[in-house]
C-alpha positions in Angstrom: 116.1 334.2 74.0 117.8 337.2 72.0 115.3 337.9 70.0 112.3 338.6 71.9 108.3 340.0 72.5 106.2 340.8 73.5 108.4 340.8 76.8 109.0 344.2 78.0 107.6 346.1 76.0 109.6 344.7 72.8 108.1 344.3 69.8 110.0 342.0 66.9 107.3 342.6 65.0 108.0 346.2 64.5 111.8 345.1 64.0 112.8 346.4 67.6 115.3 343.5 68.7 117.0 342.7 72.2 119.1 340.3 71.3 119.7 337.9 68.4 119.2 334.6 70.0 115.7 332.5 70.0 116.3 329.3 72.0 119.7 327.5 70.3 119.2 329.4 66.9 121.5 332.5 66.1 119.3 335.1 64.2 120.7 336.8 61.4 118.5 338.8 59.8 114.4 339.7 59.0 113.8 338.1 55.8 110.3 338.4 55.0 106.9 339.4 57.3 103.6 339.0 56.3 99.7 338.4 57.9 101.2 335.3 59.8 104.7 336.6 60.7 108.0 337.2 60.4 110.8 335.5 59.0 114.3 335.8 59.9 117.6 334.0 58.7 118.8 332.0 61.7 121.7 329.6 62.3 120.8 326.3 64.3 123.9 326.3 67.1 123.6 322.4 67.5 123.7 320.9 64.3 125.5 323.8 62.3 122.9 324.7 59.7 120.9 327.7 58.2 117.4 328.0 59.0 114.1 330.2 58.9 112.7 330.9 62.1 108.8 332.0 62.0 107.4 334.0 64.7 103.7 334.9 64.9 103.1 338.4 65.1 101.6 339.3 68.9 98.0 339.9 67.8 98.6 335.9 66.7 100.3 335.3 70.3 98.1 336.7 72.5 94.9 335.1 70.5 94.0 331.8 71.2 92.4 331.0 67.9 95.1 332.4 65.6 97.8 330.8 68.2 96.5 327.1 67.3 95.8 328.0 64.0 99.5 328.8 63.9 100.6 325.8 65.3 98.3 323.9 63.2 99.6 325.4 59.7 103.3 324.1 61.0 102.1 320.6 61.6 100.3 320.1 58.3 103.5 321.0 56.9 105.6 318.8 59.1 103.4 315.7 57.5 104.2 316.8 54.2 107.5 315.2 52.4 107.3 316.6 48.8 110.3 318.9 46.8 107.8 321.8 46.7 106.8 321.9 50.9 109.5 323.7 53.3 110.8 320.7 55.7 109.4 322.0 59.3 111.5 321.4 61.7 110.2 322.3 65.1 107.9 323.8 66.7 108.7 325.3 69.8 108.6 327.7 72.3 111.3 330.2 74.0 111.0 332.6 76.6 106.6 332.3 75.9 106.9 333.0 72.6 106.0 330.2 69.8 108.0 329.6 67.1 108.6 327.3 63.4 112.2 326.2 62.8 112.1 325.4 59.1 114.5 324.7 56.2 115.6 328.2 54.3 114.8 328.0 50.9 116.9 330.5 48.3 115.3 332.2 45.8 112.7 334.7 44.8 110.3 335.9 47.0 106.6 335.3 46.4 106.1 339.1 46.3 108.6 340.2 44.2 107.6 337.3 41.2 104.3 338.5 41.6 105.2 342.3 41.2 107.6 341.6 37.8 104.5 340.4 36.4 103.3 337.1 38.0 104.1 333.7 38.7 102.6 331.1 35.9 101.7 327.4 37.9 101.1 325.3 35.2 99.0 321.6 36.9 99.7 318.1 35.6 96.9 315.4 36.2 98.8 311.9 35.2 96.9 309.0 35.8 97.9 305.5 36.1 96.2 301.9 36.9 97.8 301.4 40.0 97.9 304.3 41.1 95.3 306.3 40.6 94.9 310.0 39.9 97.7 312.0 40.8 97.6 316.2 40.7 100.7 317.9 40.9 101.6 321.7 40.3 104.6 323.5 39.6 105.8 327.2 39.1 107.0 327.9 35.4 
């Protein structure tokens, strides 16, 4: 594992980095952090693509609550096959650290629509006989 904590002292959370390497994925780059991690750029070594690797941050590892609720996030994901859901992966673990392998989206960041003035979701309900009720929402 390259990239690596809270072995040793290291802390990726804090952007301190031993190597660049977490299991077969190549990190590149931090891409985004937040309450439930951070985000780097990776690229997956045996299939030749570009994903985003999350990785809790340790306050998340080291608590068994916010560990499985980590986990648990990932696999509702995983379930989920719509245009509008990241594709997850994997979940795995390197060197005792968990992590999310999941497909890198481009565009925008969340935080920086929101600071030029917002994000509008507008929410469709269609209805049909055979189908029932169906909700879906989409960023305009």
């Amino acid at each position: 594992m390259t990239l690596s904590f809270p072995l040793a002292g290291i802390d990726s959370y804090n952007r301190t980095f031993v190597t660049s390497r977490v299991s077969h994925y190549l990190v590149d780059a931090e891409i985004g952090r937040g309450g439930m991690g951070v985000v780097y750029s990776a690229h997956d070594t045996r299939l030749g693509r570009v994903v985003a690797i999350k990785m809790p941050p340790p306050e998340t590892a080291a608590d068994p609550d916010r560990h499985r609720r980590f986990i648990q996030d990932a696999r509702a994901a995983s379930a989920l096959n719509h245009p509008h859901i990241v594709t997850i992966y994997e979940i795995d673990e390197d060197q005792g650290t968990t992590f999310i392998a999941m497909d890198l989206v481009d565009g925008t960041p969340l935080d920086s629509l929101i600071a030029a003035g917002g994000c509008r979701f507008r929410l469709q309900l269609s209805s049909s006989p055979r189908q029932g009720t169906e909700t879906r929402g989409e960023a305009v």
